[in-house]
Backbone as a ProteinNet text record, in pm:
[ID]
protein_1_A
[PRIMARY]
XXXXXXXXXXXXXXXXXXXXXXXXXXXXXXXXXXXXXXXXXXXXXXXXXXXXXXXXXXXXXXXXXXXXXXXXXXXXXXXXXXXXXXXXXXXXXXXXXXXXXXXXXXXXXXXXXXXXXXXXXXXXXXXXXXXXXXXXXXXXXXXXXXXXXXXXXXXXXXXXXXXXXXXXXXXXXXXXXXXXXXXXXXXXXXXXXXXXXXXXXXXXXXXXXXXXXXXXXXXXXXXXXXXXXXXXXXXXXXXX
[TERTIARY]
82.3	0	86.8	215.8	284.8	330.4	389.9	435.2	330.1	260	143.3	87.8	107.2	19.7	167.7	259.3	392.3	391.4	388.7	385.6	231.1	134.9	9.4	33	91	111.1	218.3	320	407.1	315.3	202	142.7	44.7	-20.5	-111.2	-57.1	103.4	171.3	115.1	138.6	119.2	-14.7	-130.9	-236.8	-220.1	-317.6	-300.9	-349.9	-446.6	-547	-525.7	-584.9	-649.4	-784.6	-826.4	-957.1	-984	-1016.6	-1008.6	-1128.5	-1255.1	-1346.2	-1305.6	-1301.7	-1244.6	-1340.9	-1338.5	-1416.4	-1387.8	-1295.3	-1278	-1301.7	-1442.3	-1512.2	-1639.9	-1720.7	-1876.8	-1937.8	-2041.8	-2132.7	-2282.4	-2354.9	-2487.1	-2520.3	-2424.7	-2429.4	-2321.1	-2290.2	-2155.2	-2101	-1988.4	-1877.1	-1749.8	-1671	-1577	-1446.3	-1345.8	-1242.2	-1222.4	-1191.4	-1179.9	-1033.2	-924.9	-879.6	-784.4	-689.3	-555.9	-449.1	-416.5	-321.7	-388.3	-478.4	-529.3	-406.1	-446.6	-327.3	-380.1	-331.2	-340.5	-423.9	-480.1	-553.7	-506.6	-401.6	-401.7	-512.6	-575.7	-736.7	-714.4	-610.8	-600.6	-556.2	-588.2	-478.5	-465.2	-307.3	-328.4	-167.9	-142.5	-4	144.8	238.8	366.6	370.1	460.6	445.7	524.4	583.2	598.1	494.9	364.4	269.2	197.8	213.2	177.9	287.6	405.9	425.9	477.4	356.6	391.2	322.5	333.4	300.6	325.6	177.8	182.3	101.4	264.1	181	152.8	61.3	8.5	-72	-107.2	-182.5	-284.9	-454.7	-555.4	-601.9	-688.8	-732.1	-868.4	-901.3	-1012.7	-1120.4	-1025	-1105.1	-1198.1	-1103.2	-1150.6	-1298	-1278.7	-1358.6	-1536	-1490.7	-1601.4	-1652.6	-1606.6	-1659.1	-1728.7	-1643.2	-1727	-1881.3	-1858	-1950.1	-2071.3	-2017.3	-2136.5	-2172.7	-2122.9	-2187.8	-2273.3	-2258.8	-2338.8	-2457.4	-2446.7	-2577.1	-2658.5	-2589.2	-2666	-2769.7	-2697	-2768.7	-2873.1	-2866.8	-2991.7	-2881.4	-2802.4	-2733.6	-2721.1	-2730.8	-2724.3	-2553.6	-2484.2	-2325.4	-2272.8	-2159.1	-2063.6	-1985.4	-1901.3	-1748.2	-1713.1	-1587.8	-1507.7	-1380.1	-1405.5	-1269.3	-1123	-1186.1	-1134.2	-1057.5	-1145.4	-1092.9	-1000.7	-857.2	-778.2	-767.7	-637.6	-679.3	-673.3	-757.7	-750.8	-667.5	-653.2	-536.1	-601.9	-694.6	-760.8	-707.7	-686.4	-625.3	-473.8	-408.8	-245.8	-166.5	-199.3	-155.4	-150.5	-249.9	-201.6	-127	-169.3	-127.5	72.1	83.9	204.4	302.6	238.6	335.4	323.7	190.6	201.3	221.5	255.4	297.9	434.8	444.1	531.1	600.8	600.6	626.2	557	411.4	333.5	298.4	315.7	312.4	197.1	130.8	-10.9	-128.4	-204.5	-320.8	-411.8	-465.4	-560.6	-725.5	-788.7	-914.4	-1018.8	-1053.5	-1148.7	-1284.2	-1411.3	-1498	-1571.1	-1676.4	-1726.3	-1771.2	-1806.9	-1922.8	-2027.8	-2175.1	-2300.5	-2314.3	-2360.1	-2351.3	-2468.7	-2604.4	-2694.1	-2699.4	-2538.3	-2490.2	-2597.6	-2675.4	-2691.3	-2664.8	-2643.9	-2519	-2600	-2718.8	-2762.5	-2735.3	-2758.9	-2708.5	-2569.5	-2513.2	-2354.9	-2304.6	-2377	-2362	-2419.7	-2529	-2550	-2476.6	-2427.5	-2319.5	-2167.3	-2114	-2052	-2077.8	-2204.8	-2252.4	-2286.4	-2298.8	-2320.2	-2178.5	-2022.4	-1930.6	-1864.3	-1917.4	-1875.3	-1761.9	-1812.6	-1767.2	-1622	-1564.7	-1465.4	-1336.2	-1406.4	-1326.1	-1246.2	-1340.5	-1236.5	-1164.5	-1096.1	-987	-874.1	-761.5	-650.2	-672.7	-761.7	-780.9	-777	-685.4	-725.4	-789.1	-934.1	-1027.4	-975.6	-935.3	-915.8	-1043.6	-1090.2	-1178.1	-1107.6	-1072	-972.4	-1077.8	-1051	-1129.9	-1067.1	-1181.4	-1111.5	-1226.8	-1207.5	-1319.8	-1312.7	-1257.4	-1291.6	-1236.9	-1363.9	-1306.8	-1414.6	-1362.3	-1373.6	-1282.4	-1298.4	-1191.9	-1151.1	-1269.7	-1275.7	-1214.1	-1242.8	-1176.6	-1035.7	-971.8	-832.8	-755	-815.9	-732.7	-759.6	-870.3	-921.3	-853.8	-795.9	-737.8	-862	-959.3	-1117.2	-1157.7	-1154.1	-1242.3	-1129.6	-1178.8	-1105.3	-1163.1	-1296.7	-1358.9	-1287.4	-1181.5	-1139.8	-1214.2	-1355.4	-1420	-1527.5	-1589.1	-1655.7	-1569.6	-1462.8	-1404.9	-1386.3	-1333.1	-1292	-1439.6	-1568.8	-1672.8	-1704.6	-1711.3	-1754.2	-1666.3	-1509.3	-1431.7	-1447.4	-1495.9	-1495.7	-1641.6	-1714.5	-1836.2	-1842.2	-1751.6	-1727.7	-1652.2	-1544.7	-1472.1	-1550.6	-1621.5	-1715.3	-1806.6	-1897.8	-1978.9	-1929.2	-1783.5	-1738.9	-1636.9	-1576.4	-1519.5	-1550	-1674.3	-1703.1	-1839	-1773.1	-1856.9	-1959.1	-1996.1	-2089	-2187.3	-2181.6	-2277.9	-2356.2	-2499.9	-2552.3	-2520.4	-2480.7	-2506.4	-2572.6	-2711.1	-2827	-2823.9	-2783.8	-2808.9	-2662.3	-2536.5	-2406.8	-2439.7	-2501.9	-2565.4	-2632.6	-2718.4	-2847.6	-2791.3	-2674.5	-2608.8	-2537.4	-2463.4	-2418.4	-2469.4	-2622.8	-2707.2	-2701.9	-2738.4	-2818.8	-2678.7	-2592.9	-2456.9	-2442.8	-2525.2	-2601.4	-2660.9	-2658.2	-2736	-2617.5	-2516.6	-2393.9	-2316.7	-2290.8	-2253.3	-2139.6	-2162	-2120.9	-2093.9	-2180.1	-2176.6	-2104.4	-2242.2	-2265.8	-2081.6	-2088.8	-1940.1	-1858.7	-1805.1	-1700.2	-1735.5	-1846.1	-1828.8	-1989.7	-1906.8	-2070.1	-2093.1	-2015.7	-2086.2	-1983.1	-2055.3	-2042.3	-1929.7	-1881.7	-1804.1	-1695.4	-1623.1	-1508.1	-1506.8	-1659	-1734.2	-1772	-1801.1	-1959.9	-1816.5	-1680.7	-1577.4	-1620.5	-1590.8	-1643.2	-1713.3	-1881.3	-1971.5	-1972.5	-1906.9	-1906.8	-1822.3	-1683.4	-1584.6	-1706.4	-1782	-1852.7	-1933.9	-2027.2	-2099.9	-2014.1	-1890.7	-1814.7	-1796	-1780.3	-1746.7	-1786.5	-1952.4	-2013.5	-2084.3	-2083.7	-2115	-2062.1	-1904.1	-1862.8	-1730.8	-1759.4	-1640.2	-1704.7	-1800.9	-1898.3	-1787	-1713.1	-1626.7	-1522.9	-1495.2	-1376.9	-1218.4	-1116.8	-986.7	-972.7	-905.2	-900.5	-722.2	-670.4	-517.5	-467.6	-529.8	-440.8	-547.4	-474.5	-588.8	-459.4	-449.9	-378.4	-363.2	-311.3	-351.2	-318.6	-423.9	-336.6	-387	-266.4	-295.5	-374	-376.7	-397.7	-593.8	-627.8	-757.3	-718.5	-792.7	-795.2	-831.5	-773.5	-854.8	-809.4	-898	-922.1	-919.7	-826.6	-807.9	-899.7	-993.1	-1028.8	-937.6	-1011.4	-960	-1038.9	-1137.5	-1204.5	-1106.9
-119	0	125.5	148.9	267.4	276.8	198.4	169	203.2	202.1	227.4	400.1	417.9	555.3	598.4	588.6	708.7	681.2	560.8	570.6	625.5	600.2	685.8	816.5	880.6	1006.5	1047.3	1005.8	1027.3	1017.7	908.2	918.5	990.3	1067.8	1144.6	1286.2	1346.1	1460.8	1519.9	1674.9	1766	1841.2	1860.1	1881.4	2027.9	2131.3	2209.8	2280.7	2175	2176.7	2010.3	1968	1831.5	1848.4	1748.9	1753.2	1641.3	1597.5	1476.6	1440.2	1384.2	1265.7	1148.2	1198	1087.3	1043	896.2	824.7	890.7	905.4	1013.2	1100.5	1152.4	1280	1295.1	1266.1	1260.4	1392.9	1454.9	1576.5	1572.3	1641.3	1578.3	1672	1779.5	1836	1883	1840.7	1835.9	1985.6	1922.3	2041.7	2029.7	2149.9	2211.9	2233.4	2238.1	2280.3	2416.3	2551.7	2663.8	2718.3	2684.3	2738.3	2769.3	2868.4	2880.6	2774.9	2782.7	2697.8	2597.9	2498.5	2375.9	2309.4	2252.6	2172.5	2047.1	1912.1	1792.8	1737.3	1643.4	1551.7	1451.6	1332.5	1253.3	1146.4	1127.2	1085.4	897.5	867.8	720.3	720.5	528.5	536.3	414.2	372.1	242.7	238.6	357.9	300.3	317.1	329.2	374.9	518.7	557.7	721.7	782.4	722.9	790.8	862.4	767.9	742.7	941.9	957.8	1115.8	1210.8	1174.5	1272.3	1323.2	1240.9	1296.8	1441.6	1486.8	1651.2	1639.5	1730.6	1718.7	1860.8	1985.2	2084.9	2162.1	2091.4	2148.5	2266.4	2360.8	2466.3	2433.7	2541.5	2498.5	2596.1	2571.4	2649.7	2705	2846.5	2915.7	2927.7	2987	3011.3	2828.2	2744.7	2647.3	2602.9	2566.3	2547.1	2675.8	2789	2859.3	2793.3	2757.7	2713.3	2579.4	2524.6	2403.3	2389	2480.3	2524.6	2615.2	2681.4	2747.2	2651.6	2546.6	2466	2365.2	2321.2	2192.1	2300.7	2429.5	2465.6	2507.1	2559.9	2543.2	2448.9	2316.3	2208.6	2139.8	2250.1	2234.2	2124.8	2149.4	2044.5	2138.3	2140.5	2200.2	2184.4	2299.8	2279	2372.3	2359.1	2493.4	2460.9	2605.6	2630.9	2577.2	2531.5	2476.2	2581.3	2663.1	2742.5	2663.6	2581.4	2545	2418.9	2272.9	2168.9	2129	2105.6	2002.8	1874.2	1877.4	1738.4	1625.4	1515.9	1422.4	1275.6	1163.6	1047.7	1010.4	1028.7	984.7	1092.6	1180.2	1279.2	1289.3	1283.2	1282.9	1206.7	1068.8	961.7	921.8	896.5	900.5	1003.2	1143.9	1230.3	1258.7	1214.6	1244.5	1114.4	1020	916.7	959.5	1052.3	1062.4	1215.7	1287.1	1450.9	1516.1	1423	1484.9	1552.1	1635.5	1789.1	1877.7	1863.1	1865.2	2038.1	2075.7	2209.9	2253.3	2158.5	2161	2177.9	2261.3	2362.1	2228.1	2174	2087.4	2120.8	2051.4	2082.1	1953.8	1910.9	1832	1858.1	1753.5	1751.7	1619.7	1651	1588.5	1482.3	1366.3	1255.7	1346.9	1264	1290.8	1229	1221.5	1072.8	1029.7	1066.6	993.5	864	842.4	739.8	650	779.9	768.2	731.6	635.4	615.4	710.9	717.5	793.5	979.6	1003.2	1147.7	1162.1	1054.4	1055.4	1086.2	1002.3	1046	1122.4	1213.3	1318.5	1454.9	1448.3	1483.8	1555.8	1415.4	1408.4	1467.3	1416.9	1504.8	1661	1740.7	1893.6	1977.9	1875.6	1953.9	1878.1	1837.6	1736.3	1834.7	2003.9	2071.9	2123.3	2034.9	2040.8	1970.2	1875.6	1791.5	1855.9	1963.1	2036.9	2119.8	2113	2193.9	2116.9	2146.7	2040.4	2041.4	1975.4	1930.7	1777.6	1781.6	1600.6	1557.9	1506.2	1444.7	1296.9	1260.4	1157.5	1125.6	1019.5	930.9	835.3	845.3	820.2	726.2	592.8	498.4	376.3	302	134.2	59	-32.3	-111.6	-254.4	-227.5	-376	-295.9	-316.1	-248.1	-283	-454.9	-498.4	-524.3	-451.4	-453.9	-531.2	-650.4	-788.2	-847.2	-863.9	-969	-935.4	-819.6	-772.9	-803.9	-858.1	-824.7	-957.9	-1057.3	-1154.1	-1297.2	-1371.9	-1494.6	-1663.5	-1541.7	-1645.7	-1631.3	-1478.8	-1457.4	-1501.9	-1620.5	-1594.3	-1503.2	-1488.6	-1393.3	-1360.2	-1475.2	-1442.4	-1436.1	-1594.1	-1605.3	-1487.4	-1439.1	-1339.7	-1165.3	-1184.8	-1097.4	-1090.6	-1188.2	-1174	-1132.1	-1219.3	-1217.3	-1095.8	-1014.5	-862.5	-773.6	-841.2	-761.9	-773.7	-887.4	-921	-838.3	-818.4	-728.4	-617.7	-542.9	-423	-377.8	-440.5	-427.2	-400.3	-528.3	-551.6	-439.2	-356.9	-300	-155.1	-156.7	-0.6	-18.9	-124.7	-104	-200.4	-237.9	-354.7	-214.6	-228.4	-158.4	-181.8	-314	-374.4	-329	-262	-233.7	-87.1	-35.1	61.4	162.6	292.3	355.4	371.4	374	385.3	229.9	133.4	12.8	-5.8	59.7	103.4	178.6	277.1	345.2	293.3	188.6	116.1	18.3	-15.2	-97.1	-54.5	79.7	147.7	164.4	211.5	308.2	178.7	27.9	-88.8	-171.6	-109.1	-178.2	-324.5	-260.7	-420.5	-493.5	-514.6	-656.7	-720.4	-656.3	-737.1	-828.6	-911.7	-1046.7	-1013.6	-1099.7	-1039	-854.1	-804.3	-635.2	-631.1	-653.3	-623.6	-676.5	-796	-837.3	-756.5	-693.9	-667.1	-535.8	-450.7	-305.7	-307.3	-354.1	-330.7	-192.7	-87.9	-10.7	105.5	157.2	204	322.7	368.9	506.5	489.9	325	381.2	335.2	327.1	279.9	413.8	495.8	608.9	752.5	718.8	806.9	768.7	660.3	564.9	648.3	658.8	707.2	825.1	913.8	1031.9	1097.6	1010.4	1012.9	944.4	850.4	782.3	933.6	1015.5	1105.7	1169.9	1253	1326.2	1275.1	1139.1	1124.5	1077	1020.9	973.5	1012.8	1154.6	1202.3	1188.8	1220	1178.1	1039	1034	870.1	770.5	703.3	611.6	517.7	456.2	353.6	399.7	322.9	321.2	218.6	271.6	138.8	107.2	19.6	-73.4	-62.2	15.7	93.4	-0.4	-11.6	-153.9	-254.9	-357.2	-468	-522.4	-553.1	-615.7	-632.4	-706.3	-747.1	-634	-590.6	-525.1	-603.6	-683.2	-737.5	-849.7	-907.9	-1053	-1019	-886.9	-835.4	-806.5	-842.1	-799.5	-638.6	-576.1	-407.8	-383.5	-293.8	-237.1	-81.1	-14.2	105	126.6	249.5	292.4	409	439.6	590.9	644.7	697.1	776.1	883.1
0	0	0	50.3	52.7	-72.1	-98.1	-254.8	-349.6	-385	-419	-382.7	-287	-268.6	-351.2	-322.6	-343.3	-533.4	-597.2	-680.4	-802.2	-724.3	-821.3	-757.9	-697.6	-656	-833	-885	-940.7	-1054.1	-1055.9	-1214.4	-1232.6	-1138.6	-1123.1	-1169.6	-1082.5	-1135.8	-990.4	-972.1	-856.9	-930.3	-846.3	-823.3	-785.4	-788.8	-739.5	-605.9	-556.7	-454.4	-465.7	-331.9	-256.3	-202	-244.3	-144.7	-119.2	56.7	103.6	160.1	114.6	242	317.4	404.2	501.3	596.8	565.1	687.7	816	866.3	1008	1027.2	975.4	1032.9	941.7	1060.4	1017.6	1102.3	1030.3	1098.8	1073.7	1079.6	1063.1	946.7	896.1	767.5	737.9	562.4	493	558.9	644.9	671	641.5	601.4	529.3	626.5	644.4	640.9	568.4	672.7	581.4	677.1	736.8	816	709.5	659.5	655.9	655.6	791.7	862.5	969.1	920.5	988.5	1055.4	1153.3	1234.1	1207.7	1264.4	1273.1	1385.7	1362.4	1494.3	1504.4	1580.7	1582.2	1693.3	1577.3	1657	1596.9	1652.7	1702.6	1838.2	1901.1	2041.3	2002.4	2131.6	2124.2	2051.5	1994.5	1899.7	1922.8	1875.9	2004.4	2001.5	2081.8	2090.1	1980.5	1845.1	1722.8	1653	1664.9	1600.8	1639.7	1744.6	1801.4	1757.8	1744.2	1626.9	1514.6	1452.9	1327.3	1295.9	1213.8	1171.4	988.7	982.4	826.1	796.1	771.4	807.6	655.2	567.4	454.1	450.7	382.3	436.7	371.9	429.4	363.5	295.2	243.5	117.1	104	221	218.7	98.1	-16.4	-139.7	-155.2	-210.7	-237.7	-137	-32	62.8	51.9	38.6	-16.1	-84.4	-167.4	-331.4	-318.9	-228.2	-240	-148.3	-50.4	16	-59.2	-161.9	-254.5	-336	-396.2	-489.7	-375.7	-283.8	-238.4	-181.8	-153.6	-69.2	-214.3	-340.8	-439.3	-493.3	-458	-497.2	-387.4	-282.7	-170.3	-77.9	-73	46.5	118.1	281.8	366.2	410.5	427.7	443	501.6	601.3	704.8	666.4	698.5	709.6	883.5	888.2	1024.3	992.1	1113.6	1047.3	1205.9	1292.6	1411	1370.6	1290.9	1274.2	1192	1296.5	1148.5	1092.2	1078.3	949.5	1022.7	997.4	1060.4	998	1076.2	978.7	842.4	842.6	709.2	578.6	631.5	575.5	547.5	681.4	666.2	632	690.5	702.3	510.5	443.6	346.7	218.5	261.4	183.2	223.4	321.7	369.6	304.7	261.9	107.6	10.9	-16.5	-201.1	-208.9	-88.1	-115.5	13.2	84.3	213.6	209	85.2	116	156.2	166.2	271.2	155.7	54.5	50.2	-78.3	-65.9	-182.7	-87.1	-117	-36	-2.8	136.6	117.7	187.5	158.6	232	234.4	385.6	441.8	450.1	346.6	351.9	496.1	552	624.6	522.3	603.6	610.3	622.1	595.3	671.9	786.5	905.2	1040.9	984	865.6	825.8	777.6	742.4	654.5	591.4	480.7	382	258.1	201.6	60.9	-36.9	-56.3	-179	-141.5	-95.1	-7.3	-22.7	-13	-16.4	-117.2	-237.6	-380.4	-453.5	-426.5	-401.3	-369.1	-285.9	-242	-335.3	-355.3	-506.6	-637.2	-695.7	-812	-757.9	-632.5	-587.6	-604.7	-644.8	-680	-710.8	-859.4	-981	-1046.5	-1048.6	-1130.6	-1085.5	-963.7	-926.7	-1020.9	-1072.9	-1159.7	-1316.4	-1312.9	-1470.8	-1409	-1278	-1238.6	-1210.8	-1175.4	-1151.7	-961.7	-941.3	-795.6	-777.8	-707.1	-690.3	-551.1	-588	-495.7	-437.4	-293.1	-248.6	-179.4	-177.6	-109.7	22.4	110.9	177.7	328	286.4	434.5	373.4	316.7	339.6	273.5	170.6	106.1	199.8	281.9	400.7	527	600.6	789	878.2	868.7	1026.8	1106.1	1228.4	1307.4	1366.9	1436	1487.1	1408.2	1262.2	1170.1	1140.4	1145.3	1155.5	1302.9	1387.4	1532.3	1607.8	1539.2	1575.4	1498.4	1566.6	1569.9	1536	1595.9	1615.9	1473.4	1384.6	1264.9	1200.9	1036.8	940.7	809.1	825.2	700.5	562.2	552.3	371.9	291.9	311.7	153.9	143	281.3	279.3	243.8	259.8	239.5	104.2	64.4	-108.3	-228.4	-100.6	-199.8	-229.8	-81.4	-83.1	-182.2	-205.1	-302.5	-413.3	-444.2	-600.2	-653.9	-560.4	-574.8	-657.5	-508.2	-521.3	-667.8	-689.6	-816.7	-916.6	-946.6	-1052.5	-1058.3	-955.7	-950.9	-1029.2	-975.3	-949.1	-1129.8	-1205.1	-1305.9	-1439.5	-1429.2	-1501.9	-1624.2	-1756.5	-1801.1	-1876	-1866.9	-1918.1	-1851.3	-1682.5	-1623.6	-1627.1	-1698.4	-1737.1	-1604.5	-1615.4	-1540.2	-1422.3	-1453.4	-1327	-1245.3	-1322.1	-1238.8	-1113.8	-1192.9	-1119	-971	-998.6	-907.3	-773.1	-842.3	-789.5	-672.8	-753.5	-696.2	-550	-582.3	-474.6	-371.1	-402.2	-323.2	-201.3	-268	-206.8	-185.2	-84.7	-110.7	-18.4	67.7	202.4	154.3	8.7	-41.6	-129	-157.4	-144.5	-68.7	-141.1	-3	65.4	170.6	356.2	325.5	310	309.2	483.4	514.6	671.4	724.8	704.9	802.7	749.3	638	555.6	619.7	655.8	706.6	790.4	885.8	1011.4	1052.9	1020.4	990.4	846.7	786.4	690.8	658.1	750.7	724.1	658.5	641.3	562.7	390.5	422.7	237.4	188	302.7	200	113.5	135.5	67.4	-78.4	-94.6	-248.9	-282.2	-251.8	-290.1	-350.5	-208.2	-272.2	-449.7	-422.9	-529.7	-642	-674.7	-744.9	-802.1	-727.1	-757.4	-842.5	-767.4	-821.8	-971.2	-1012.1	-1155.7	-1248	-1179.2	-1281.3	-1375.2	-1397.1	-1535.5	-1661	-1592	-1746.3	-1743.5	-1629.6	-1606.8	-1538.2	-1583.1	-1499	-1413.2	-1484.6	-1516.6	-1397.1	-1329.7	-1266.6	-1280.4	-1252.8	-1260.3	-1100.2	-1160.5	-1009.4	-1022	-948.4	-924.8	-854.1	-675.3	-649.1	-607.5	-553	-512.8	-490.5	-296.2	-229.4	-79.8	-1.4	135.2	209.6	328.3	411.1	544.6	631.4	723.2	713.3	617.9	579.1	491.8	470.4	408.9	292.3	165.4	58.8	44.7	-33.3	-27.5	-165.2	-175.6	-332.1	-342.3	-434.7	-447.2	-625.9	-616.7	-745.2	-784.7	-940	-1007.9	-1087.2	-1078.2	-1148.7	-1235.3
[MASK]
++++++++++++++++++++++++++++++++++++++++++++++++++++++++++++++++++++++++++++++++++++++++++++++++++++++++++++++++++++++++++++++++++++++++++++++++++++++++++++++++++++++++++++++++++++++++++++++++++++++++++++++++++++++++++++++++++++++++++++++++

């Protein structure tokens, strides 16, 4: 996976803005990151005391954050500015392999806590029009996150794991599949096999979604970048 973030960082090129959904921060309406100079949260425990400090001091990007804040309340999404909260690991942790120069403007969109998938993608299509700029949108959680089955000696959940992956893949880059039924599919992602075990609850799936909104107008189709173990779990990286 590092290998991987550092190298689609190189094929992607430097962005001129970031913009990150991260499963690590849900609100009960889409909120923004507008600070300047956002600081860091290290909002894990449990890990050695390196793990506290790291620092990833990118600056953020007021204008942008307006904007994105004027397009989703355009489209009737209810949305704030956070001019207090910084970035959280969902945020740093990976941007700090594919940029750790830390010096490209970034900015954090909330979750909904409705965890809604259709809202989510919703969401996405309210600042689609982000995409004809050189911004690069990360979707940043995990297409498998159970924590029991990662830490548990008792769970082996491979075949359910693999089934839920081979799903997901298919759903998200297989283009035989019409648009609206792609969608359909998303919206109804708990009728995918072992959904539930593979993410008992939803937050580090509904990033997908949103990135999905963001590009399915004119890139239904997604690639499948990596697909490989982390911690004995299959996981799947897209690219719109």
């Amino acid at each position: 996976m590092v290998s991987f973030l550092k190298e689609i960082a190189i094929e992607l090129g430097e962005p001129s803005a970031i913009l990150v959904i991260s499963a690590h921060w849900e609100e009960k309406q889409a909120t923004i990151t507008s600070n300047s100079q956002p600081g860091i949260i290290h909002d894990y425990y449990g890990f050695p005391a390196a793990a506290y400090e790291i620092q990833y001091a990118a600056p953020g990007n007021p204008a942008l954050a307006n904007e994105i804040y004027t397009l989703l309340t355009a489209h009737g999404i209810p949305a704030k500015l956070d001019e207090q909260r910084g970035f959280d690991h969902g945020m740093f942790i990976p941007l700090k392999l594919m940029f750790p120069q830390a010096r490209i403007p970034c900015v954090q969109l909330s979750l909904l806590n409705s965890m809604n998938p259709r809202i989510h993608i919703a969401l996405g299509k309210a600042i689609a029009a982000l995409r004809n700029r050189n911004i690069l949108i990360v979707g940043s959680g995990m297409s498998f996150h159970n924590l029991k089955a990662f830490f548990s000696d008792m769970i082996d959940g491979r075949r359910e794991n693999e089934a839920f992956d081979d799903w997901l893949i298919e759903t998200c880059t297989d283009p035989s599949i019409l648009p609206e039924v792609r969608e359909q599919r998303l919206i109804e992602w708990e009728k995918a096999p072992f959904a539930r075990f593979c993410h008992p609850r939803e937050e580090h799936l509904l990033p997908l979604h949103v990135c999905y909104g963001i590009a399915c107008a004119d890139t239904p189709t997604a690639q499948t970048v990596f697909n490989g173990e982390i911690m004995g779990r299959k996981v799947t990286s897209f690219l719109w």
